[in-house]
Residue, then its C-alpha position, 0 to 999 in steps of 0.5 A: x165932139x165925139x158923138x158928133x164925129x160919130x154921127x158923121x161916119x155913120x151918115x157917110x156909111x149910109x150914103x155909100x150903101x145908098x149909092x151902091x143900091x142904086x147903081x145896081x139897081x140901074x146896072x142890073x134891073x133897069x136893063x132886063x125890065x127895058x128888054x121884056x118891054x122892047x125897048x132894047x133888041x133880044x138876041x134870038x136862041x133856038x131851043x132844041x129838044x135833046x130827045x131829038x138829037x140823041x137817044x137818051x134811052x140808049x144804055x150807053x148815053x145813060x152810063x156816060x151821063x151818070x159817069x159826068x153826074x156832078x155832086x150837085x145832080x145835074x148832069x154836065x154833059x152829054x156824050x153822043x154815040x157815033x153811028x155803026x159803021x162798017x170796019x172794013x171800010x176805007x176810011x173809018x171815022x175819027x177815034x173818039x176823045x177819052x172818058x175822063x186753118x188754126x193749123x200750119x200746112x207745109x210749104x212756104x207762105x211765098x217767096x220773100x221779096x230780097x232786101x236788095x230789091x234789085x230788078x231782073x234784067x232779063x226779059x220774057x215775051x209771056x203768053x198769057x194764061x188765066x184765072x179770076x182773082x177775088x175782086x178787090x173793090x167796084x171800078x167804075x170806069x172801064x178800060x177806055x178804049x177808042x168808039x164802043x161802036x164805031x167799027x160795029x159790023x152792021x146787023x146780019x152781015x156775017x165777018x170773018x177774023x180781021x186780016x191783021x188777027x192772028x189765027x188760031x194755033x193749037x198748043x198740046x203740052x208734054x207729058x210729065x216725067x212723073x206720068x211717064x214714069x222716068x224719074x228725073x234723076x237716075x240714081x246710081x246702082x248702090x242708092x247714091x244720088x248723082x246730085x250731091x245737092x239732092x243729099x239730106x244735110x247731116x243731122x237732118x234726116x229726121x226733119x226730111x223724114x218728118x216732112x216725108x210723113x207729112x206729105x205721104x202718111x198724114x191726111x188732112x184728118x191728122x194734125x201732128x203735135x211736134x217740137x219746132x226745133x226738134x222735128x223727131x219729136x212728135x208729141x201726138x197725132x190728132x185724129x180728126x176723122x170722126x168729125x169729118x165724117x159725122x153728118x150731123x155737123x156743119x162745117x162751121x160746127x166741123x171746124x169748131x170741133x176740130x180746134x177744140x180737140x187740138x187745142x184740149x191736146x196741145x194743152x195736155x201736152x204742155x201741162x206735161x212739159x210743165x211739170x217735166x221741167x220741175x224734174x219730178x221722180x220717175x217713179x211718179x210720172x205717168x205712162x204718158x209724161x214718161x213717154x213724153x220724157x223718153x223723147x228728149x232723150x237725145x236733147x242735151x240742152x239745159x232746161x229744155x222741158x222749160x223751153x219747149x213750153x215757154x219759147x218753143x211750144x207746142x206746133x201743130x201741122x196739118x197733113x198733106x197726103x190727100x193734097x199731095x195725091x190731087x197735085x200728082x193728078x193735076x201736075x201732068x197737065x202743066x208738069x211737062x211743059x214746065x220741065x221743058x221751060x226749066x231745060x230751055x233755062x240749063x236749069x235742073x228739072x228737079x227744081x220743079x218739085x217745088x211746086x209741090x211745096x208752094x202749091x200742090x199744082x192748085x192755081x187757085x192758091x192764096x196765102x194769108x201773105x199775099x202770094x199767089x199761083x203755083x209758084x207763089x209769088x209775093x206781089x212786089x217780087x212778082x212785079x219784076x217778072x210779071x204783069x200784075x195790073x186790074x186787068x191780068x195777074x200773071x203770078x196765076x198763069x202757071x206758064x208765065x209764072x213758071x218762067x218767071x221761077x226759073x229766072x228767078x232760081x238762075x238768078x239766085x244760084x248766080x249769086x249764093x253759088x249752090x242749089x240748096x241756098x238758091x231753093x232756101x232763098x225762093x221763100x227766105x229771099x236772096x238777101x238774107x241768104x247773102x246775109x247768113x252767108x256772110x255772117x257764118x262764113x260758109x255756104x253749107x246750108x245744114x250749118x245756115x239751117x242750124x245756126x243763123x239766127x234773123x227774127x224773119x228767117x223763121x220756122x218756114x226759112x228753116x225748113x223749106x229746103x227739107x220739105x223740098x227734099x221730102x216732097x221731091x222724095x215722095x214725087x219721084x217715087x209716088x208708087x211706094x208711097x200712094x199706089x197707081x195715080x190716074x194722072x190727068x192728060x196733058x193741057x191741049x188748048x188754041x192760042x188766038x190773037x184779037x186785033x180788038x180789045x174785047x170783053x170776055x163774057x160778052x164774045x164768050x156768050x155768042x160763042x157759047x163758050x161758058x166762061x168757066x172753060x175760059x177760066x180753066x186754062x187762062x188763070x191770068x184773066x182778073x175778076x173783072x177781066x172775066x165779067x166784062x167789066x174790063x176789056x182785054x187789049x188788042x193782041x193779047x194772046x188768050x187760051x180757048x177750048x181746041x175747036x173754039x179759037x176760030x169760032x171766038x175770034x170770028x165773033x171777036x170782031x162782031x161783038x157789041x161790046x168790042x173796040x178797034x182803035x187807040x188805047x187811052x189809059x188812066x193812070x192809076x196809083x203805083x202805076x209806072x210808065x214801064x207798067x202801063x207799057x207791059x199791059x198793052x204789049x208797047x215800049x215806053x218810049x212808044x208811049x212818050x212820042x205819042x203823048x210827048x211827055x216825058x217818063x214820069x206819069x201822074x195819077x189820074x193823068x190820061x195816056x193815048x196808048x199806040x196800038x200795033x199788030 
């Protein structure tokens, strides 16, 4: 009965596959075999050769055929180009769719972004400055902007500077108070500082004097083997000049040696302390552990031997005079405009000394934190100040920067009440000076320094307000420390404004202007804002040579590469609506009526950007 019941499934199962065989069959094969024998009526197609509607040779279509390249190979679509037209037609075409050391240096390591994170409410129309950045990874897809060459001027016509472009404007920087040798601030006749907050705190005047051998006495041939907490204690200087000048040695090999010689000295040191901490007679010391021993006369804590070689160790620092000299050199090139921003601000002009602590005026310097520019902002800090996107990083362009520092200082002197605790909190951060405030009771930054105790308020928190009194000290008074310095003369450059979204290296060759001059005096520009793999936007204000503005601005508009129209933007990761709004010189709002959206963006999503004089 069972295999019966079986039997009976499995012939109904082979009549339904039967059946469902033979409908396809009629569905599918039947109808296709009818129409090769004319038996039903073929809709007639005309095959066209797609050579001959666009040039597949054309650069372009072939970039734009490799960007809509499937996974599988085939290529989805093609985007044909418009033909050139004249710009200063009436009615142009329609804008197209968009395409989806082993040694420690002085100065901070960047400012500290504060725990509060609050953003400023004040607001700055930067002008842009520039420099390449280290790229950060290949971008395949430019800035999108509108018709490549939709408003290409036609071969051998010459053009001048749209109406709507702003013509060149010469800027000429100031001199330097340094360089003019009027001192920032005039002491009075007995030596006393007329800014009380300018006096080395109690008790440390052996710190600043310590930052002020390094800044003026030390070379970057010394390195100083130092006590961390206590800076008068100076185990050792590191001569290190034989290597630098042995020219049988290559750099790697250079800095090999170096660390070798350090580190054999640090440990001869701490082997030293070692043995002090056992308290042997003093009739056996050496003439090297007797000295070593002689400098913690003045240190009265218990087993202070053990603990400068068990908690403390052994610090070495680098010296910074000959860095100090190349600063003082540059610094009249941007110095003096600097100092007029800070009193545009009511702020000190003494407070821009410490660039000489963050930087020594190099607008190429990077820390292994992340900070960036002369005034070495942090990325998140920088953020609330500045423009910081693929196309431009403002933290580089000293001027930009520069404003962004004095907001930054008037903001924390607002809020922690004196200068000391407002320059401590532009490496520290302003939060956790609140917090040192609140937690000793007292705004007395000697007391902060010696006493508050934060695993993040470490070495280079504690010192920074000393290192800006020493390098304030050396800056003001550079004759007594370095003898004359032949200053470099103050940055003169022209200022122009192009209504086309350009690529740098593409109008910089028909001007024939090297990039590198580019670069010079608009540290801003990124990487790839610098090899033309992103645009810089309408109305971006950009720095040339004096005598080149109108020449670039001219050629802005004649360039193959360069794009008149709307924006479109793809968003990218982090970016905001406020951010993207910041790149194009837009208001957010202007973005939102444009796309009719509301204030939260999506990766990935595309923008129409509104693009105004």
């Amino acid at each position: 009965m069972t295999e019966t019941r079986e039997k009976r499934i499995i012939n109904g199962l082979l009549v339904l596959c039967l059946v469902a065989g033979f409908l396809c069959f009629a569905l599918i094969w039947l109808p296709n075999q009818l129409e090769r024998a004319g038996a039903t009526p073929r809709v007639k197609t005309r095959r066209t050769n797609i050579s001959s509607i666009i040039d597949i040779a054309s650069p372009k279509i072939v970039r734009d055929a490799r960007r809509m390249r499937r996974k599988s190979g085939l290529i989805a679509k093609f985007v044909p180009e418009r033909r050139p037209v004249d710009p200063f037609a009436p009615k142009g075409p329609p804008p197209r769719k968009p395409r989806g050391d082993e040694f420690a240096a002085a100065g901070g390591a960047g400012i500290a972004v504060d725990d509060g994170g609050e953003e400023s409410d004040l607001s700055f129309d930067s002008r842009l400055g520039a420099q390449a950045l280290p790229d950060e990874g290949n971008d395949p897809d430019d800035l999108a902007v509108g018709d490549p060459y939709g408003d290409y001027t036609p071969e051998g016509e010459q053009l001048l500077p749209p109406l709507d472009s702003e013509s060149p404007s010469l800027t000429v920087h100031p001199q330097s108070s340094l360089a003019a040798g009027k001192p920032a601030t005039t002491d009075s006749a007995s030596g006393r500082r007329k800014r009380p907050w300018l006096v080395t705190p109690e008790g440390f005047e052996a710190d600043v004097a310590f930052w002020r051998d390094i800044y003026s006495r030390y070379d970057n041939n010394f390195v100083v083997l130092h006590h961390p907490r206590y800076l008068d204690i100076v185990y050792d200087v590191v001569n290190l000049r034989d290597i630098e000048r042995d020219p049988r040695i290559n750099k790697i090999e250079r800095g090999h040696m170096r660390k070798l010689r350090v580190d054999a000295k640090r440990e001869r040191i701490e082997d030293i302390l070692e043995r002090l901490a056992t308290y042997p007679d003093d009739s056996t010391l050496s003439s090297e552990e007797a000295r070593i021993k002689g400098l913690f006369s003045g240190v009265s804590e218990a087993n202070k031997f053990k603990r400068a070689v068990r908690e403390n160790g052994v610090r070495a620092q680098l010296g910074q005079s000959d860095k100090f000299i190349v600063g003082l050199k540059y610094s009249n090139r941007y110095l003096g405009e600097i100092e007029r921003i800070f009193e545009a601000y009511g702020l000190p002009v003494e407070l821009t000394r410490l660039i000489f602590v963050e930087s020594m005026f190099n607008t190429r310097a990077r820390s292994s934190a992340g900070a960036s520019g002369i005034w070495q902002f942090m990325r998140g800090t920088g953020k609330l100040y500045l423009r910081i996107n693929d196309i431009y990083d403002e933290r580089n362009d000293p001027i930009a920067a520069t404003h962004a520092a004095a907001k930054l200082l008037r903001h924390n002197y607002q809020k922690l009440g004196n200068w000391p605790l407002a320059i401590n909190a532009y490496n520290a951060g302003r939060g956790r000076l609140q917090q040192a405030v609140s937690q000793l009771g007292t705004r007395d930054i000697g007391k902060i320094i010696r006493n508050f105790k934060h695993r993040s308020y470490g070495f280079a928190s504690r010192n920074f307000f000393l290192e800006f009194l020493a390098a304030y000290e050396v800056a003001e008074h550079f004759e007594r420390y370095f003898g004359d310095i032949d200053f470099d003369k103050p940055l003169r450059y022209e200022e122009i404004s192009s209504n086309y979204h350009i690529s740098i290296p593409n109008v910089a060759d028909l001007a024939r202007i090297p990039v590198d001059e580019i670069e010079e005096i608009n540290p801003a520009l990124s990487g790839r804002t610098l090899s033309g793999r992103k645009l810089v936007p309408a109305g971006t204000r950009l720095r040339m040579p004096e005598g080149k503005g109108e020449i670039f601005l001219a050629l802005s508009a004649r360039a193959q590469k360069s794009r008149k129209g709307p924006v479109h933007h793809v968003v990218q990761r982090g970016e905001t609506l406020r951010s993207i709004a910041s790149i194009y010189g837009v208001t957010p709002s202007s973005i939102m009526q444009t796309n009719r959206i509301s204030r939260n963006v999506r990766r990935g999503q595309t923008l129409k950007i509104p693009i105004g004089k």
